[in-house]
C-alpha positions in Angstrom: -44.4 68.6 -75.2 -43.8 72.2 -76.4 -41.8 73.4 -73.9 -39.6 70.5 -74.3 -39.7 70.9 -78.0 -38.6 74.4 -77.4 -36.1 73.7 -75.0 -34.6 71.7 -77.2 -34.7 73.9 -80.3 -32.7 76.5 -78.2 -30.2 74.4 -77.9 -31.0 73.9 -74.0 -31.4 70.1 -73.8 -29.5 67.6 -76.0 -30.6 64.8 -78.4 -30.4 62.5 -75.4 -32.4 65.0 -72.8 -35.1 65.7 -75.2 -35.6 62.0 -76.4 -35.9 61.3 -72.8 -38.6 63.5 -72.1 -40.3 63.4 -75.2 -40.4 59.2 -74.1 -41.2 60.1 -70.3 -44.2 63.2 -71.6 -45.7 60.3 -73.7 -45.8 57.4 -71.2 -47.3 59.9 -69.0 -50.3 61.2 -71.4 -48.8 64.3 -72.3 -48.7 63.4 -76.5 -51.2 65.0 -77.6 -53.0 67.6 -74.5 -53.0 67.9 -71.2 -54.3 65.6 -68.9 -56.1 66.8 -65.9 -54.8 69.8 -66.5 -58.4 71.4 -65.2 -56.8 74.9 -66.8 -59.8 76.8 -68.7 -58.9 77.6 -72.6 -58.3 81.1 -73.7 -61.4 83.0 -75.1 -60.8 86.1 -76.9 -63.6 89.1 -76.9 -61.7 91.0 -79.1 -62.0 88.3 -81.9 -65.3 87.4 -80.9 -66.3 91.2 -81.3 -64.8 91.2 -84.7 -67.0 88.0 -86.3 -69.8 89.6 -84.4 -69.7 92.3 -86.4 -68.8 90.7 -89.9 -71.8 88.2 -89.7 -73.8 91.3 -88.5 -72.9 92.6 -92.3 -73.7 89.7 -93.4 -69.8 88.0 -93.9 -69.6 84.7 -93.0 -66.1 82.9 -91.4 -65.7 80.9 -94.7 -65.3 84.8 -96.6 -62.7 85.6 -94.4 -61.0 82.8 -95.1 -61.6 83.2 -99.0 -60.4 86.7 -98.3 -57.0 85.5 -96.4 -56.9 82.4 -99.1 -57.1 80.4 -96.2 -59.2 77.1 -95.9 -62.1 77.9 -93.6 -60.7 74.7 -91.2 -57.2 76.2 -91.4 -59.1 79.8 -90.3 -60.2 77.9 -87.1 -56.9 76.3 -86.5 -54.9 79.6 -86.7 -57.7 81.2 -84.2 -56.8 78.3 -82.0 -61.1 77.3 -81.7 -61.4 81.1 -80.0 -64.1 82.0 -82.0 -67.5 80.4 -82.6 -67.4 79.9 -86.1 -70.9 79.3 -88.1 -72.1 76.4 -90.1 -72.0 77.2 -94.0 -75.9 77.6 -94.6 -78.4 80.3 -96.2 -77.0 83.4 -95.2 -77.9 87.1 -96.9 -75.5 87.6 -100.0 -73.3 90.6 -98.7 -73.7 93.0 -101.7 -70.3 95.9 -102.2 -67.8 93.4 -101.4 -65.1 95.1 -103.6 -65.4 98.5 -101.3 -64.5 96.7 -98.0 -60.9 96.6 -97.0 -59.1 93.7 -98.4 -57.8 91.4 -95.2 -54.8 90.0 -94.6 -52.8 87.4 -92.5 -50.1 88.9 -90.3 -48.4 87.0 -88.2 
């Protein structure tokens, strides 16, 4: 469905082409993932690495996403599930916050 949606957005398919397969894709299962597709999803050690290292300090995924002003959910959906993310719980306070870098999102 993105490909197609991309195809069409570069002018590649028309109205007509892209309605069909957007109509086909569905009928076939294609909506919302990939059926059968048996493909293994991404994992990233880099990212995993990094929250490695922040919860070793004691920074939890929902500061980063305080940090990036960022829900914590819209945190997980921009690191497309690539990183085990931890529960909200009783975690040790992480004391000189205001000497850390200050993060950003760059996309």
């Amino acid at each position: 469905m993105a490909l197609t949606h991309r195809l069409h957005e570069l002018g590649l398919t028309s109205e007509w082409q892209y309605r069909t397969h957007c109509v086909e894709l569905g009928r076939l299962g294609y909506r919302k993932s990939e059926p059968r597709s048996g493909v293994a999803r991404e994992t990233s050690q880099v990212l995993g690495k990094v929250f490695t290292a922040l919860r070793s300090e004691g920074t939890r995924p929902a500061d980063v996403a305080r940090e990036l002003h960022l829900r914590p959910a819209d945190l997980s959906d921009l690191l497309f599930g690539l990183v085990v993310t931890a529960q909200e719980g009783e975690g040790q306070p992480h004391g000189g916050a205001h000497n850390r870098p200050q993060l950003s999102v760059v996309r």
